[in-house]
TIMI-645429 format. One record per residue (C-alpha): residue in one letter; chain; z negated, y, x. Coordinates in steps of 0.25 Angstrom, whole numbers, padded with zeros to 4 digits, m for minus. Example, Ala and Ser with C-alpha at 12.3 -4.5 7.8 and 13.67 -1.06 7.14 Angstrom:
{'a'; 'A'; {m0031; m0018; 0049}},
{'s'; 'A'; {m0029; m0004; 0055}},
***
This chain:
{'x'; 'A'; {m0540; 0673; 0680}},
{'x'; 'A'; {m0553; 0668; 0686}},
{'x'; 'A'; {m0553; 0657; 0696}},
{'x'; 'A'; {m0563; 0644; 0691}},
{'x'; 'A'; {m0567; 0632; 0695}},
{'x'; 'A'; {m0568; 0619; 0687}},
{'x'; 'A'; {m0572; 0605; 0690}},
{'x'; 'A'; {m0562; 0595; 0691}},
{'x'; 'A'; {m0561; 0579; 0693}},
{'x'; 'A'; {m0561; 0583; 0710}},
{'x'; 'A'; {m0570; 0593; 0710}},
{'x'; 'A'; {m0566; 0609; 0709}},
{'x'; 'A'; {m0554; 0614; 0703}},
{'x'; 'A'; {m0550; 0628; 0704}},
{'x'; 'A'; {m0543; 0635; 0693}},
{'x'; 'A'; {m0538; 0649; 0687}},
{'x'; 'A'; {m0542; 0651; 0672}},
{'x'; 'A'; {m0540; 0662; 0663}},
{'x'; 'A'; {m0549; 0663; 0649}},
{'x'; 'A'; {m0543; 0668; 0635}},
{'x'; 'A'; {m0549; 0679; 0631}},
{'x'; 'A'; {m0545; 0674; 0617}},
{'x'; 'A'; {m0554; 0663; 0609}},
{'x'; 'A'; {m0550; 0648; 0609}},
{'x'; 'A'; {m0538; 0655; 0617}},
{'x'; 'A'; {m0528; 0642; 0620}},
{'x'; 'A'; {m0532; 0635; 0635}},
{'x'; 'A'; {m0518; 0633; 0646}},
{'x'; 'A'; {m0519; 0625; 0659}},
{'x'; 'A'; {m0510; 0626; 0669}},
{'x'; 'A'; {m0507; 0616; 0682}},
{'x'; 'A'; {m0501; 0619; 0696}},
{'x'; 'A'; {m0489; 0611; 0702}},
{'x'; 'A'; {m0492; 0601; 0713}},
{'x'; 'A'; {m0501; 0603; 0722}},
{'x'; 'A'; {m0495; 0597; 0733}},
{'x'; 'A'; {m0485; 0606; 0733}},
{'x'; 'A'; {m0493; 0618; 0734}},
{'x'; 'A'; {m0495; 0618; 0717}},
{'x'; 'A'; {m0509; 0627; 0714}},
{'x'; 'A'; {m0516; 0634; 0701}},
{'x'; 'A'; {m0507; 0647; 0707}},
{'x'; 'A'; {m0492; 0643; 0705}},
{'x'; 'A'; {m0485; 0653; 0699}},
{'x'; 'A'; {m0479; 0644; 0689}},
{'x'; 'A'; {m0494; 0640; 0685}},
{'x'; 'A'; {m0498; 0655; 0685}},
{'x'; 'A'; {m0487; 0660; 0676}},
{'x'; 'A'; {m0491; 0648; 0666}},
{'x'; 'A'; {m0505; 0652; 0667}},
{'x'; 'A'; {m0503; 0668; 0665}},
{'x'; 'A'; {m0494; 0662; 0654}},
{'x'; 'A'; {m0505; 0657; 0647}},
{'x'; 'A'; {m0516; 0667; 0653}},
{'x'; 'A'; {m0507; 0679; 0644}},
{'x'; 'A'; {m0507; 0671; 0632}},
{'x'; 'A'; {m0522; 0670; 0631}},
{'x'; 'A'; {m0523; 0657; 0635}},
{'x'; 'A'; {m0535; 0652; 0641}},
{'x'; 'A'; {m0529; 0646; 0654}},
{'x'; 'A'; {m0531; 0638; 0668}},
{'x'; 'A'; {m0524; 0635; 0681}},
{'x'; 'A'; {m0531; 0628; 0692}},
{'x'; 'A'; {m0528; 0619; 0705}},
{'x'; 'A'; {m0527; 0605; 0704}},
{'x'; 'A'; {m0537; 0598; 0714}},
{'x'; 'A'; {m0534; 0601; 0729}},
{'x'; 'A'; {m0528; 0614; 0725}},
{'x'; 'A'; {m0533; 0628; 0731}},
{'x'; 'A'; {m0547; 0627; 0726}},
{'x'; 'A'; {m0548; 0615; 0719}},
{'x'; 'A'; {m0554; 0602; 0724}},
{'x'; 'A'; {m0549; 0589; 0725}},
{'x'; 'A'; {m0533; 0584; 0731}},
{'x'; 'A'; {m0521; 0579; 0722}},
{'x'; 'A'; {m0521; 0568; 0717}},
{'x'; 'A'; {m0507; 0566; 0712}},
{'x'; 'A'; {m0508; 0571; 0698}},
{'x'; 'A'; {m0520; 0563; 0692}},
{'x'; 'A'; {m0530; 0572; 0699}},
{'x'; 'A'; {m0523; 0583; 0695}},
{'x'; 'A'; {m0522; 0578; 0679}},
{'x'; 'A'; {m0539; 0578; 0681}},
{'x'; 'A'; {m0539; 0591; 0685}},
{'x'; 'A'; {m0530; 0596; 0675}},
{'x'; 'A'; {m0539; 0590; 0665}},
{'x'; 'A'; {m0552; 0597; 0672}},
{'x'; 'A'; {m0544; 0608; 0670}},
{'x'; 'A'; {m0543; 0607; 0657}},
{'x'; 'A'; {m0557; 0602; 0652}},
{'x'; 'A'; {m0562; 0615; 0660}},
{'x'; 'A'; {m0553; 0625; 0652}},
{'x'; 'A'; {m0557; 0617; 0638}},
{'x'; 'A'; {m0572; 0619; 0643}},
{'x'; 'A'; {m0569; 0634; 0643}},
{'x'; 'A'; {m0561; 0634; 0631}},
{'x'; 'A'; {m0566; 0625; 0621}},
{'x'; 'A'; {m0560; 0630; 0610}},
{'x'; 'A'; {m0546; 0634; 0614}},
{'x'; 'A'; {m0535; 0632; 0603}},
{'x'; 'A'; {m0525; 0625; 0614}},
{'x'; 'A'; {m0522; 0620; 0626}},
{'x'; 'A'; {m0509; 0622; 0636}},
{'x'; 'A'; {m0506; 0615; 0649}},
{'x'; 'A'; {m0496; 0620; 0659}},
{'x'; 'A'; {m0491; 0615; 0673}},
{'x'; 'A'; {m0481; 0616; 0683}},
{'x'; 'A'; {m0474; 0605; 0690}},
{'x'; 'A'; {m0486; 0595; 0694}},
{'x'; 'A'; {m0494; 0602; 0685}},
{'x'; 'A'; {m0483; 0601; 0673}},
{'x'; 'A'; {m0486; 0585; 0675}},
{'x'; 'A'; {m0502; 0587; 0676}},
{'x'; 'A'; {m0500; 0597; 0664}},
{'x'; 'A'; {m0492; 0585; 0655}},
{'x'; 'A'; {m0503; 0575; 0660}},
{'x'; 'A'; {m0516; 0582; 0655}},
{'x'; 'A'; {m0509; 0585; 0643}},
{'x'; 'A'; {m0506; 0571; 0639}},
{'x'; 'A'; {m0522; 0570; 0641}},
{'x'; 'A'; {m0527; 0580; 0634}},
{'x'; 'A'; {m0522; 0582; 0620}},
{'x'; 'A'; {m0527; 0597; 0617}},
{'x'; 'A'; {m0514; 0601; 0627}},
{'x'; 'A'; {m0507; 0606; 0616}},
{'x'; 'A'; {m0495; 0612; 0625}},
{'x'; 'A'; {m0489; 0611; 0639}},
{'x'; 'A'; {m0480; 0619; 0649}},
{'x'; 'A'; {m0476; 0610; 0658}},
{'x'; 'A'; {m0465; 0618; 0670}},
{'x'; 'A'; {m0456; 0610; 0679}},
{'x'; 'A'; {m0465; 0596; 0676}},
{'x'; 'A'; {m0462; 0587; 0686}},
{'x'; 'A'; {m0455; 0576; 0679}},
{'x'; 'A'; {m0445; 0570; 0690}},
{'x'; 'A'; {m0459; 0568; 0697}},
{'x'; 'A'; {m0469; 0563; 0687}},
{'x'; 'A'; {m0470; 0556; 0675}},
{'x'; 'A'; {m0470; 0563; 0664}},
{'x'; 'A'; {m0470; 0549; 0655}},
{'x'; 'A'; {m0482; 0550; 0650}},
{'x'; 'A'; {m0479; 0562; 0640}},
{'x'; 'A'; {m0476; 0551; 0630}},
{'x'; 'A'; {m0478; 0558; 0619}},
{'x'; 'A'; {m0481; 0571; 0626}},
{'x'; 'A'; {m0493; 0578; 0618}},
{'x'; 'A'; {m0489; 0591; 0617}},
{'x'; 'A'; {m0479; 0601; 0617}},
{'x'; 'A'; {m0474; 0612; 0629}},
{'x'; 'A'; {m0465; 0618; 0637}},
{'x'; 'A'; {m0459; 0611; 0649}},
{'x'; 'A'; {m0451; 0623; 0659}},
{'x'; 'A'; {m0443; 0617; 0671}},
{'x'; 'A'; {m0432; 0625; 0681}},
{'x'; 'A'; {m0418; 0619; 0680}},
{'x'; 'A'; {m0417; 0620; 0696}},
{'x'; 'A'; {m0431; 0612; 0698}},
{'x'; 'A'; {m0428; 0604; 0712}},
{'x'; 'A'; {m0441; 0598; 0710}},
{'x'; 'A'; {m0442; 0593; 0697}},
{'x'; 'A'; {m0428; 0593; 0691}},
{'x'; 'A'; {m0425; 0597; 0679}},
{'x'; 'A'; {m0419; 0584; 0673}},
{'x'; 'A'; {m0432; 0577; 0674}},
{'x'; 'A'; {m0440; 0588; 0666}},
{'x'; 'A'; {m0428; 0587; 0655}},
{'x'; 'A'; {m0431; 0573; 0653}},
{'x'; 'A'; {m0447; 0578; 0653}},
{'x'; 'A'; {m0442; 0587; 0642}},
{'x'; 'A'; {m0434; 0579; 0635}},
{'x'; 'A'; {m0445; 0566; 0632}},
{'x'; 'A'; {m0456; 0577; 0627}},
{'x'; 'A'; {m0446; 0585; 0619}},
{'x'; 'A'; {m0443; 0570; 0611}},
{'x'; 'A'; {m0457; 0568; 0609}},
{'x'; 'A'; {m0461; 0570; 0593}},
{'x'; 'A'; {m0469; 0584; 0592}},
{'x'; 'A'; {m0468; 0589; 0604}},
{'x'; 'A'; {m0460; 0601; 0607}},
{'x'; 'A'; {m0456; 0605; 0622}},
{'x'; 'A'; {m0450; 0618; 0627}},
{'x'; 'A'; {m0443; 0614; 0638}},
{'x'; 'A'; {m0437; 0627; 0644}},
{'x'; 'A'; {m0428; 0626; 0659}},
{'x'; 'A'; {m0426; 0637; 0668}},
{'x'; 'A'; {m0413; 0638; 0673}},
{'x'; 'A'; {m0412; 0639; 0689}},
{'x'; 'A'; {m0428; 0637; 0690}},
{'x'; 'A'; {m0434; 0629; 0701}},
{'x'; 'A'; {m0446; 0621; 0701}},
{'x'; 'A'; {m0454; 0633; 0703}},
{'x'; 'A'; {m0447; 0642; 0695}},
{'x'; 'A'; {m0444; 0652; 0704}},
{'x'; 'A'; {m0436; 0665; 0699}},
{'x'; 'A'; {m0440; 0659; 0685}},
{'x'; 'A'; {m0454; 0663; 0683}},
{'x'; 'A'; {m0452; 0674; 0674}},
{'x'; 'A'; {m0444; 0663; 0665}},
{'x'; 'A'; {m0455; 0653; 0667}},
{'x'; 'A'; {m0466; 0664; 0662}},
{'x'; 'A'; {m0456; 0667; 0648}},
{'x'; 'A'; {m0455; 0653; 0645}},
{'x'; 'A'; {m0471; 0650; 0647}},
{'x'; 'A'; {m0475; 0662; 0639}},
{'x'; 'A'; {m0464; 0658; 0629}},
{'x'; 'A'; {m0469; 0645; 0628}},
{'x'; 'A'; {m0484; 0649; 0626}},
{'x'; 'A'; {m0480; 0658; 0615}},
{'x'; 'A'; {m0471; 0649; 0608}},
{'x'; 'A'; {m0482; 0639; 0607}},
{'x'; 'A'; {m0492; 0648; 0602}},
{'x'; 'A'; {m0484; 0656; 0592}},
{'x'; 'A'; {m0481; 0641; 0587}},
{'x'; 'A'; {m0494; 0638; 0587}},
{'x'; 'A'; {m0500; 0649; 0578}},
{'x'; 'A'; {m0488; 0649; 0569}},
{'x'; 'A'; {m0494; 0633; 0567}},
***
């Protein structure tokens, strides 16, 4: 997976990007958790989400937001980071003009930055969205949420608890054609640990789902 470099609203952004070797192969874009709390492009939860993708022939990218490894700039509270997501994005659409979809993915901060550019940006025709920090954000702007997806949450999250991403859940699933695969690990913690193997089967079943469904449409 080579490493590039792409211009973002503060200057250089530093990424990982792998190229489908298949035409108009479908584009995915994946964001770390927060990066004050040492979140970067290399999270294993990020990386499994991205070989995820990678193994499907998916054109796909993970990067640091600004002040992260490589990347210039410093946080800036989520609306920084929602630029450079969308950088991100324009610079994968550049170098697949012609792909046939779109996916976003995140973890944690980047499951809130994930939901924000996909309100944005209509041609995000899915989402994976693991533990989404809803007891810390507000998520109240999915109102109607755009698109369909998978949320993924661990029943033993200290961090985020569960009973605030139930609710998440519950208001998207209520909305009028949109369908929400809202899948809880039991005994997971927010950072999955002892659960990956769970967390890698439920992505690469969610993928395929949607793109079985898609070519039976």
């Amino acid at each position: 997976m080579p490493e590039i470099i792409f211009n973002g609203p503060e200057g250089r952004l530093e990424g990982r990007y792998t190229h489908s070797k298949q035409p108009n192969a479908p584009i995915a874009l994946v964001l770390h958790p927060h990066p004050q709390h040492g979140g970067t492009m290399n999270n294993k939860i990020v990386y499994s989400m991205f070989q995820t993708f990678t193994a499907r022939g998916f054109s796909v990218l993970r990067f640091n937001f600004r002040g992260v490894g490589r990347s210039q700039g410093r946080f800036d509270n989520g609306q920084g980071e929602l630029s450079d997501a969308a950088s991100a994005l324009d610079w994968m659409q550049t170098i697949n003009p012609n792909a046939k979809d779109c996916w976003i993915g995140g973890f944690s901060f980047g499951a809130w930055i994930a939901m924000q550019l996909m309100m944005r940006r209509p041609e995000i025709g899915s989402f994976i969205a693991v533990a989404p920090p809803a007891s810390v954000h507000d998520f109240s702007f999915l109102a109607p949420c755009p698109s369909s997806g998978m949320i993924i949450h661990g029943s033993n999250d200290d961090i985020i608890p569960s009973a605030s991403v139930d609710k998440l859940a519950e208001k998207i699933s209520s909305q009028k054609n949109i369908t929400l695969d809202y899948r809880l690990i039991n005994g997971a913690d927010h950072f999955f640990q002892d659960h990956m193997n769970t967390l890698d089967d439920y992505f690469g079943d969610y993928v395929d789902k949607s793109m079985t469904e898609e070519e039976v449409a």
